[in-house]
C-alpha angles and dihedrals in degrees: 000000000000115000102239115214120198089254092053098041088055090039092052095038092041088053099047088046103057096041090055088047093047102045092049082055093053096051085049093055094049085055092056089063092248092112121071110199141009126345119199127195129187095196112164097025098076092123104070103057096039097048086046097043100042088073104050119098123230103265090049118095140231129200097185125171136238095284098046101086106148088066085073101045088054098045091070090274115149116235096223083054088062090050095038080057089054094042095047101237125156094247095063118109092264100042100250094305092115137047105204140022102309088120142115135198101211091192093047084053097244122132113212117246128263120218099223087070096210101048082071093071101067085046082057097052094045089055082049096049096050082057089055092044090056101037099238127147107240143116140221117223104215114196118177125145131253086273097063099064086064100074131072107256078060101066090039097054094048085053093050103051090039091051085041105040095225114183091251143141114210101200116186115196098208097196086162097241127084094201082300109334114101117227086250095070086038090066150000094231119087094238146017099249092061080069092058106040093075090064088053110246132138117262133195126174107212135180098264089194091063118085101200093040092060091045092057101045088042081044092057096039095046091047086051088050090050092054101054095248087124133244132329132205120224112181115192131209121218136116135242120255096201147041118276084277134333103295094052112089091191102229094163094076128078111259092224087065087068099055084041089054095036082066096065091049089164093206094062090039095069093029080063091048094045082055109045089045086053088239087138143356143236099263095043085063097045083052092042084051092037087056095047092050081059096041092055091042095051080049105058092038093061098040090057092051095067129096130246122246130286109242088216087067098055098113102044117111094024088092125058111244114238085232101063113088110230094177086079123084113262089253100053089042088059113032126126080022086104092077093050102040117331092212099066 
């Protein structure tokens, strides 16, 4: 098991957290009818994406989906830039050409999702690749769904970075539910790693309710892609607390999953385990809460207050300027921008 140091239980905690807070605000403000679109919430699978992207480095990168939240946050995302996205508001990332989390921070290394899960995986691998080109050290972080690995690009992508060693993770968040389909009527095998065994690479299921679980099975994965030993598939077993998006009720799945699931909150468990192991105490946690409630308040406060997009600036940014100098790697183009807007 990870050592877990004081910084890394609050950063974990803190994440998980604040992902958990910001996205219940977010449903809330679909409900309130200031949100146009789909909202999608990964509560209950915060795990998976803190204990992965708290290891990457800054020039790594991360392609996460739309239930992996805390990868963004982690990655130097504000949180009121998340909520301006969803609100549509001229200072989100895009600009307010989206209204949920189809978005991507270049400079902060993370790709923006792609609807189509799977089609996410060969853009992975071609980020991957171009760190093998170069000869840099560095490692791509890939997250889809169970459903994912049912479609073709899949397959092909996990061909391609076995056959060409790329220093990617393949992380599949198993929440059981492919909008409503279960994984048993996705498959005959009984999990998602006997898919990927045939391409040779290297599987692991892992607890994907348990932070440090996760961590340690991400920590070992990422070390072997570094290294040039190839990718590694973790799949992750977790369930999704929630319908498909907001609007879904979920009626399609029994009722009993949900208390079982409701059991593995991944947030209590290692708030119970900080805790036992005296990393810290009780009223390190209330402060580290009390902080995030603040945190997702100042963040809303200040999404609102932007302003939405101006239609005459509908087509900037489609077109590549004739300045930018696409002949230099992604991380010396944008290097020293993180200070100014993340986001561009």
């Amino acid at each position: 098991m990870a050592t877990v140091t004081r910084k890394l239980g609050s950063r974990l905690l803190h994440t998980m957290k604040l992902m958990r807070e910001l996205e219940h605000r977010i449903e809330n403000l679909y409900r309130q009818g200031k949100i146009v679109g789909g909202v999608f919430i990964g509560r209950g699978q915060e795990a998976i994406s803190a204990g992965s992207a708290v290891q990457t480095l800054p020039e790594d990168v991360v392609c996460p989906s739309h239930r992996d939240l805390a990868a963004f946050l982690l990655r130097g995302l504000p949180p009121w830039m998340v909520v301006a996205n969803y609100l549509g508001r001229k200072d989100g990332p895009t600009r307010g050409r989206d209204g949920n989390t189809h978005l991507g921070a270049l400079p902060l290394g993370i790709i923006s999702f792609i609807s189509s899960m799977a089609a996410i995986v060969p853009v992975a691998n071609g980020v991957a690749f171009s760190f093998q080109y170069r000869k840099q050290p560095n490692v791509v972080l890939c997250y889809f769904g169970d459903g994912a690995t049912s479609r073709g690009e899949w397959h092909e992508a996990l061909n391609f970075g076995a056959v060409f060693k790329l220093p990617i993770v393949y992380l599949c968040v198993n929440n059981q539910y492919a909008y409503s389909t279960p994984v048993s009527r996705q498959m005959a095998v009984e999990h998602i790693t006997d898919r990927a065994q045939g391409y040779g690479i290297p599987c692991q299921r892992v607890d994907g309710n348990d932070v440090l679980a996760v961590y340690e099975a991400a920590q070992k994965a990422i070390a072997r892609a570094r290294k040039g030993e190839g990718p590694t598939l973790l799949e992750c077993e977790t369930f999704r607390m929630s319908g498909h998006s907001a609007h879904d009720q979920a009626e399609y799945v029994p009722k009993e999953l949900f208390e079982k699931w409701k059991k593995k909150d991944p947030i209590l468990r290692f708030e119970k385990y900080l805790l036992e192991h005296k990393v810290l105490s009780r009223r390190d946690i209330d402060e580290l809460y009390a902080k995030v409630q603040a945190e997702v308040e100042a963040a809303v406060t200040r999404a609102e207050q932007s302003p939405y997009p101006d239609p005459g600036e509908l087509l900037e940014g489609v077109y590549a300027s004739a300045e930018e100098d696409h002949s230099l790697p992604m991380t010396q183009r944008t290097r020293g921008k993180r200070e100014t807007n993340p986001c561009q």
